[in-house]
C-alpha positions in Angstrom: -99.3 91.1 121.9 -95.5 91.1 121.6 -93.4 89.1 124.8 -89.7 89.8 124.7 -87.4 87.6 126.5 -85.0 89.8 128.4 -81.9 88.9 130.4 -83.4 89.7 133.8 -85.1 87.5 136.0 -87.4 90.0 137.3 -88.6 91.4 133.9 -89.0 87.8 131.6 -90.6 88.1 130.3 -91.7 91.6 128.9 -95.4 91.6 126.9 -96.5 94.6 125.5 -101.0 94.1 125.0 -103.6 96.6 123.8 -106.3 96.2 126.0 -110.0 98.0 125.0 -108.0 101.0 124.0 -105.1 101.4 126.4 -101.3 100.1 126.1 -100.1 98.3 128.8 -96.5 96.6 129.9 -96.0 93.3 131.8 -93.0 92.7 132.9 -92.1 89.3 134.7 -94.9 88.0 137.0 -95.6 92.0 137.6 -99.6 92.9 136.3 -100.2 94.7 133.8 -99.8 98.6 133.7 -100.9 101.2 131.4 -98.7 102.8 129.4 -101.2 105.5 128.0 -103.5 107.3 129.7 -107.8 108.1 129.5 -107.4 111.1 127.3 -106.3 109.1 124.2 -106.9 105.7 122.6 -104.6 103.3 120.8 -105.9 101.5 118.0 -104.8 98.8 115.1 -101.7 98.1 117.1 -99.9 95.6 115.0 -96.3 94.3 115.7 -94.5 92.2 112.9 -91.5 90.1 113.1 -89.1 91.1 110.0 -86.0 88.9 111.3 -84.3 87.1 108.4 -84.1 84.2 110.0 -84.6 82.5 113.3 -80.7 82.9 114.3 -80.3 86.4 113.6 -80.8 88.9 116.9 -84.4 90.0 115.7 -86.3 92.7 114.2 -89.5 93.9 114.6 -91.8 96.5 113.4 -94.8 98.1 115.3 -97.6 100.4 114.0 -100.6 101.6 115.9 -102.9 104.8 115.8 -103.2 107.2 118.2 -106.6 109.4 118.9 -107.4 112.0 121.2 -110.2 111.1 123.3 -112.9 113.4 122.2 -115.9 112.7 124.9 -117.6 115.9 124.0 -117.3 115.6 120.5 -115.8 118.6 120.1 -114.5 119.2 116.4 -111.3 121.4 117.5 -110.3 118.4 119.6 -110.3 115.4 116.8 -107.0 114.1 116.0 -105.9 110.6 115.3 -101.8 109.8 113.8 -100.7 106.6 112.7 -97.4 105.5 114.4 -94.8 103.3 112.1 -91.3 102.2 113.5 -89.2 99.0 113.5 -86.4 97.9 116.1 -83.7 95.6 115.9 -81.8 93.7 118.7 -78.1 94.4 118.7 -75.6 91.8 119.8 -72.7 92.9 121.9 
């Protein structure tokens, strides 16, 4: 799970969660909604704060696997990538 504070009322805060196999988004008091749909699955989503310090604005980096959802089994139709990126929060 990752919750970002954000600046809006209506948003705060913002959680992203991997539930079963789908992404969601929370934002505020709001319920959950998927992000992803039924014909793929999310897997090993991991996010990791990489902030030098607890002052700085705040880095983090997120990795998670994506795989078609194969319910025949079908060999042409297997694929799975895994996902790396980071993001920092910039100060104005």
């Amino acid at each position: 799970i990752l919750s970002v504070q954000t600046m809006s009322t209506t948003t705060n805060p913002t959680i992203f969660n991997l539930a079963s196999s789908t992404l969601q988004i929370k934002e505020g008091s709001e319920l959950y909604i998927p992000i992803t749909n039924s014909r793929v699955n999310v897997s090993s989503l991991l996010f990791k704060n990489t902030s030098a310090s607890s002052t700085d604005g705040g880095s983090i980096e997120v990795t998670f696997i994506i795989s078609h959802a194969n319910i025949n089994g079908n060999n042409e139709y297997n694929f799975s990538k895994t996902f790396y990126n980071s993001a920092s929060l910039r100060q104005p």
